[in-house]
Structure formats: C-alpha cells, structure tokens
BALOBA-1460 file (C-alpha; in Angstrom, 3 decimals):
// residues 147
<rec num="1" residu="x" x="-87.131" y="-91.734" z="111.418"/>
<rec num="2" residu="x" x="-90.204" y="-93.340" z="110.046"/>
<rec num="3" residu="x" x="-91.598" y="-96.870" z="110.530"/>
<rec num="4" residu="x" x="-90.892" y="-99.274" z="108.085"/>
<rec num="5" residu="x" x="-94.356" y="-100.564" z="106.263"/>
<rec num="6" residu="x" x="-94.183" y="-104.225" z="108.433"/>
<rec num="7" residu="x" x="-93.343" y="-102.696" z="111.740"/>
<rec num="8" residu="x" x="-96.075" y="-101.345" z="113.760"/>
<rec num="9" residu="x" x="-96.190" y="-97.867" z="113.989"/>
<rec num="10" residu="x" x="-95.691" y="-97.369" z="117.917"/>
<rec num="11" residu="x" x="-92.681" y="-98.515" z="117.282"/>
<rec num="12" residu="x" x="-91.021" y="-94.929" z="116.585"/>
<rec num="13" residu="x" x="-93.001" y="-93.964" z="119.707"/>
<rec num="14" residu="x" x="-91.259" y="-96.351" z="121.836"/>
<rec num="15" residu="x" x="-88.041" y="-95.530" z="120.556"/>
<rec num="16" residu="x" x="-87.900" y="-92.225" z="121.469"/>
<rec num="17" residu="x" x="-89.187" y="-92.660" z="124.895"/>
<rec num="18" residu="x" x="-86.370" y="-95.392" z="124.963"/>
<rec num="19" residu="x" x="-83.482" y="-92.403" z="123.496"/>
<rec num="20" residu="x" x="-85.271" y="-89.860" z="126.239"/>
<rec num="21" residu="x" x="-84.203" y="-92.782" z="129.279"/>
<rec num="22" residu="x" x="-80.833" y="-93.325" z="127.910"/>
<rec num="23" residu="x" x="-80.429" y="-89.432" z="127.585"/>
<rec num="24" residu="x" x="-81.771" y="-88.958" z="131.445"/>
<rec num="25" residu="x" x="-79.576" y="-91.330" z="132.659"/>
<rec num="26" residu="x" x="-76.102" y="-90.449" z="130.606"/>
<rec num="27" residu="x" x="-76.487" y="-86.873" z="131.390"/>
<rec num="28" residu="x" x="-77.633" y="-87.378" z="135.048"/>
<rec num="29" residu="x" x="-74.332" y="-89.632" z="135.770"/>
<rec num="30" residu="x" x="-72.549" y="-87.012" z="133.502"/>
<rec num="31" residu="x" x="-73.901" y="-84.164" z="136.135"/>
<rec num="32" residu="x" x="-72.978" y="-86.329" z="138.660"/>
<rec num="33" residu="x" x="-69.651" y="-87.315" z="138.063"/>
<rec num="34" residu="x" x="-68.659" y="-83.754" z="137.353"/>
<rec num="35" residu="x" x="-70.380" y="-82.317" z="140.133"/>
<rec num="36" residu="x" x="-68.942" y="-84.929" z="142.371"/>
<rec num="37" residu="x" x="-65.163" y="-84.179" z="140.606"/>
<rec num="38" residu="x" x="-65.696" y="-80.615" z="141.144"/>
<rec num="39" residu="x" x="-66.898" y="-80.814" z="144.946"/>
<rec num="40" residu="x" x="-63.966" y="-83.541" z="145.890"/>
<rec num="41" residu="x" x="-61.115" y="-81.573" z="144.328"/>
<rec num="42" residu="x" x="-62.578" y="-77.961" z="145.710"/>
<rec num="43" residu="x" x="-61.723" y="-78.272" z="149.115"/>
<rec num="44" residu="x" x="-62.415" y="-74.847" z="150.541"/>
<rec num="45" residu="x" x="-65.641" y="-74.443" z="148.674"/>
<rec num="46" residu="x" x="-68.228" y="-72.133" z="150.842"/>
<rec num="47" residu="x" x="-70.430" y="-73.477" z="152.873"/>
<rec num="48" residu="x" x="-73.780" y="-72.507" z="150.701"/>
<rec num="49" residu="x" x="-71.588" y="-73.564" z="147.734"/>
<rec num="50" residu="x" x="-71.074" y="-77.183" z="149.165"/>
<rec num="51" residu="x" x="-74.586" y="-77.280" z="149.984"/>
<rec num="52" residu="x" x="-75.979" y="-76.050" z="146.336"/>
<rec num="53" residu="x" x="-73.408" y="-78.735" z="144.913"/>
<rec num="54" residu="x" x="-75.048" y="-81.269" z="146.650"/>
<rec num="55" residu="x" x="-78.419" y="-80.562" z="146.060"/>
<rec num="56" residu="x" x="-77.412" y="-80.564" z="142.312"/>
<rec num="57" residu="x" x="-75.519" y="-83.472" z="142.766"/>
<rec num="58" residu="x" x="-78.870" y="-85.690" z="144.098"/>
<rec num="59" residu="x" x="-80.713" y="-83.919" z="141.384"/>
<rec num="60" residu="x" x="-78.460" y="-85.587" z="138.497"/>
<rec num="61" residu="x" x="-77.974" y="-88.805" z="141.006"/>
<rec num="62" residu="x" x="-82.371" y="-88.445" z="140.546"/>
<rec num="63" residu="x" x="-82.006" y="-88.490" z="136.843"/>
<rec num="64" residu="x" x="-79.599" y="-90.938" z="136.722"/>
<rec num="65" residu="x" x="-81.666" y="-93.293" z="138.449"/>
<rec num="66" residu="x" x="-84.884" y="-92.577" z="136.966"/>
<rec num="67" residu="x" x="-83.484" y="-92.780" z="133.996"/>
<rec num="68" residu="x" x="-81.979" y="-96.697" z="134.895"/>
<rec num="69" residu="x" x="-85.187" y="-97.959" z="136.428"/>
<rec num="70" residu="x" x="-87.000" y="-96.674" z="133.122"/>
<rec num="71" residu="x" x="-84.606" y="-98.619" z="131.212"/>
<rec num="72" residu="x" x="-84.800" y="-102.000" z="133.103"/>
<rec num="73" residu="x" x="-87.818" y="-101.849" z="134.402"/>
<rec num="74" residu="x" x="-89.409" y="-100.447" z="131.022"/>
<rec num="75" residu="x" x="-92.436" y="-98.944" z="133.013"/>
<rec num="76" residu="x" x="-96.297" y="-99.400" z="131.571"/>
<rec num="77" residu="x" x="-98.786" y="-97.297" z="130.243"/>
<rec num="78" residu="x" x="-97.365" y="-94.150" z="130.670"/>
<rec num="79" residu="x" x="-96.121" y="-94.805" z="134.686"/>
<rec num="80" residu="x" x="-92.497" y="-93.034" z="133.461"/>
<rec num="81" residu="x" x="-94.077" y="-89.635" z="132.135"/>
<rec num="82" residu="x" x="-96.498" y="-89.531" z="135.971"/>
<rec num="83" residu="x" x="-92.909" y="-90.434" z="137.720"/>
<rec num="84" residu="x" x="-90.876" y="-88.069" z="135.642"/>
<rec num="85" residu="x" x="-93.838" y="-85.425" z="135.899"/>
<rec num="86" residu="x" x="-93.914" y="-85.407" z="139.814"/>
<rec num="87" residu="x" x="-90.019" y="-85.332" z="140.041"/>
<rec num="88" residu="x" x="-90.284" y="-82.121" z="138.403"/>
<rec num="89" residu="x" x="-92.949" y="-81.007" z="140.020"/>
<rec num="90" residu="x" x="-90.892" y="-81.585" z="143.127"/>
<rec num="91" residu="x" x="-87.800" y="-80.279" z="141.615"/>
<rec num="92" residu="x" x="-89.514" y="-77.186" z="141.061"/>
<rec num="93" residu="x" x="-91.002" y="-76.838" z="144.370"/>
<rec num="94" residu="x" x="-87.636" y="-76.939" z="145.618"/>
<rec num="95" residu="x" x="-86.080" y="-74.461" z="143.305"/>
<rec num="96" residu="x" x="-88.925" y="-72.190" z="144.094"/>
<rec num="97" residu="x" x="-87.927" y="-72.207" z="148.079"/>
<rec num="98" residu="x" x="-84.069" y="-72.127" z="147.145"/>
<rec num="99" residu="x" x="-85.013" y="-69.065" z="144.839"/>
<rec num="100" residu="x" x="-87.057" y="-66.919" z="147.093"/>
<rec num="101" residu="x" x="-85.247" y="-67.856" z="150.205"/>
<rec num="102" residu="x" x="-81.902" y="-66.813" z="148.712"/>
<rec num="103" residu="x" x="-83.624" y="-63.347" z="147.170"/>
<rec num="104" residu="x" x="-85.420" y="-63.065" z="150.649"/>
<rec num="105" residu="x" x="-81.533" y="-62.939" z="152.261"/>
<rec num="106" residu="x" x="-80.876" y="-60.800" z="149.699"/>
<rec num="107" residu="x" x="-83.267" y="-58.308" z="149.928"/>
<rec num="108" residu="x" x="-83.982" y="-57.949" z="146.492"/>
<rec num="109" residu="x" x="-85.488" y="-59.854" z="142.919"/>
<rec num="110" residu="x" x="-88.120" y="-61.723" z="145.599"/>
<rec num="111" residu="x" x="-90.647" y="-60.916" z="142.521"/>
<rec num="112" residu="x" x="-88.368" y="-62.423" z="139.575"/>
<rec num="113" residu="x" x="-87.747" y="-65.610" z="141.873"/>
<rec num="114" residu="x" x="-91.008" y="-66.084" z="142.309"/>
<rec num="115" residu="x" x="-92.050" y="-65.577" z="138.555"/>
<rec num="116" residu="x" x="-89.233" y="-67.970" z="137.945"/>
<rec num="117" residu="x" x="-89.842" y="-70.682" z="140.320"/>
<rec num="118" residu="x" x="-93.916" y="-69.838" z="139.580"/>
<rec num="119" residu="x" x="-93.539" y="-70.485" z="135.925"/>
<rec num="120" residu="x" x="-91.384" y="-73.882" z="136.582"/>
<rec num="121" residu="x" x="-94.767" y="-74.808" z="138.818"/>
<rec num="122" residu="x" x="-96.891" y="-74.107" z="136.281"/>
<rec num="123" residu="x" x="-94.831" y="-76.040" z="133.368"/>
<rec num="124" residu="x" x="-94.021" y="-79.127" z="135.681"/>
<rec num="125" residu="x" x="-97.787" y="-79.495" z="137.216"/>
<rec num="126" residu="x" x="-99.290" y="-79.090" z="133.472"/>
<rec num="127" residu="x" x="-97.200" y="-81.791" z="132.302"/>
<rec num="128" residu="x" x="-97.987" y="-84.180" z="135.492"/>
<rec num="129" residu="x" x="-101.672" y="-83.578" z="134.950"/>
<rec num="130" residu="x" x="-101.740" y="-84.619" z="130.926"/>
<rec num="131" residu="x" x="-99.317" y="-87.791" z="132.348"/>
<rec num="132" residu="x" x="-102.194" y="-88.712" z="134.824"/>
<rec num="133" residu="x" x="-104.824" y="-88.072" z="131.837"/>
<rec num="134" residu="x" x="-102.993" y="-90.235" z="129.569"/>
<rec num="135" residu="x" x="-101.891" y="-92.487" z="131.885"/>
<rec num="136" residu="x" x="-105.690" y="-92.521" z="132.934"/>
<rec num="137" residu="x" x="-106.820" y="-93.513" z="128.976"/>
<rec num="138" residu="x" x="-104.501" y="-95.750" z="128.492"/>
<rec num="139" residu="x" x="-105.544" y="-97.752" z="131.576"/>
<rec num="140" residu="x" x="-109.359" y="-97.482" z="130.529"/>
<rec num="141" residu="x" x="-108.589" y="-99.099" z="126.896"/>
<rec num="142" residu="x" x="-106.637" y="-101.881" z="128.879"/>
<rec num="143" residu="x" x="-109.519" y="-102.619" z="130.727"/>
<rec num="144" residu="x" x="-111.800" y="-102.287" z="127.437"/>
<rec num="145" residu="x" x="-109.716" y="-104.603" z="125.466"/>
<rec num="146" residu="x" x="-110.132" y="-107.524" z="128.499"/>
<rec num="147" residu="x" x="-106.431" y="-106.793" z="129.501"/>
C-alpha cells in the first residue's frame, strides 16, 4: 500500500502501527476467550495446568488491553513501541523463570531453557532500547520545531 501523491507520506506509517493495535487487541481477546473457554469447561485440569492457563490467560488479557489503550488513547511519539517493548521485556523475564524453574524440577534441558528464555531477553531488551532511542529523537525534534 503506497501513499497517494496528496497524502503525506507518514500516513502508511501510521496505518500500520494502527493494523499492529487492532491485531494485539483481536488476538489477545481471541487468546483470552479461548483460554478462558478452555479453563471453565476443564474442570479437573492439574494444578500447574490451571496455573500456566492463567498466566497465559493475563498475558492475552495484557495484549488485549495494550492493544485498546493504543487504540483510544493513540499514544505519542513512539510511547506504544517503549510500552510494548518493556511488556516483552517483562514477558520474557517471566518465561525465562517459568522455563528454568520447570527444567530445574525436571532435572534436565536447564541449558536449552536458558538459551531460550536468554535469546527472548536479548530480542525483547534490543527492541526496548531502539524504542527509547527513537522515542528519544522524536522528542528532541519536538522540542527543535518549538513544539
């Protein structure tokens, strides 16, 4: 999809950051929903199963809601790539602990979990830090433009 010759050329920009919202917060009440389906008509589910369900569950319910406050709040100068970028740095944090702790009781693939949850880390804090740094330039031509 390319800009038409009057429109500005942002525009395209803005459009797919606006498809990326609406796709965070359909599939996050999709997840939900499902999840929440699954977990209501599952009654003897296991105890750990239960508990990864709902950790899932506020995941999507996350997504869902980022993905609504990006929509009607339609954040500035790059605010919904820093949120997005420390929910997944947080997400993978998590995943991380939930990985090695369930290898740990285990006893083995404590070095696979770790590459795993190491590589998420890696992924999600790269993408928080260019967020900041845009987020960053953005806010310094604001200020050089009098905004």
């Amino acid at each position: 999809m390319t800009p038409r010759p009057d429109e500005p050329a942002d525009k395209l920009f803005r459009s797919r950051g606006r498809v990326g919202h609406v796709l965070a917060l359909v599939s996050g009440l999709a997840g939900a929903c499902m999840l929440g389906l699954l977990w209501l008509t599952e009654p003897a589910l296991p105890d750990r199963t239960r508990l990864a369900f709902l950790a899932l569950l506020l995941l999507c319910a996350f997504w869902a809601g980022y993905g609504a406050w990006s929509l009607i709040r339609r954040p500035l100068l790059g605010l919904d790539r820093v949120v997005a970028g420390w929910a997944a740095v947080a997400v993978s944090v998590a995943t991380t602990a939930g990985l090695t702790a369930i290898a740990a009781s285990r006893g083995e693939g404590m070095p696979l979990a770790a590459l795993v949850g190491g590589a998420f880390l890696v992924v999600a804090t790269t993408l928080t830090i260019r967020a900041h740094l845009r987020r960053a330039a953005l806010l310094r031509r604001k200020r050089e433009l009098g905004g």
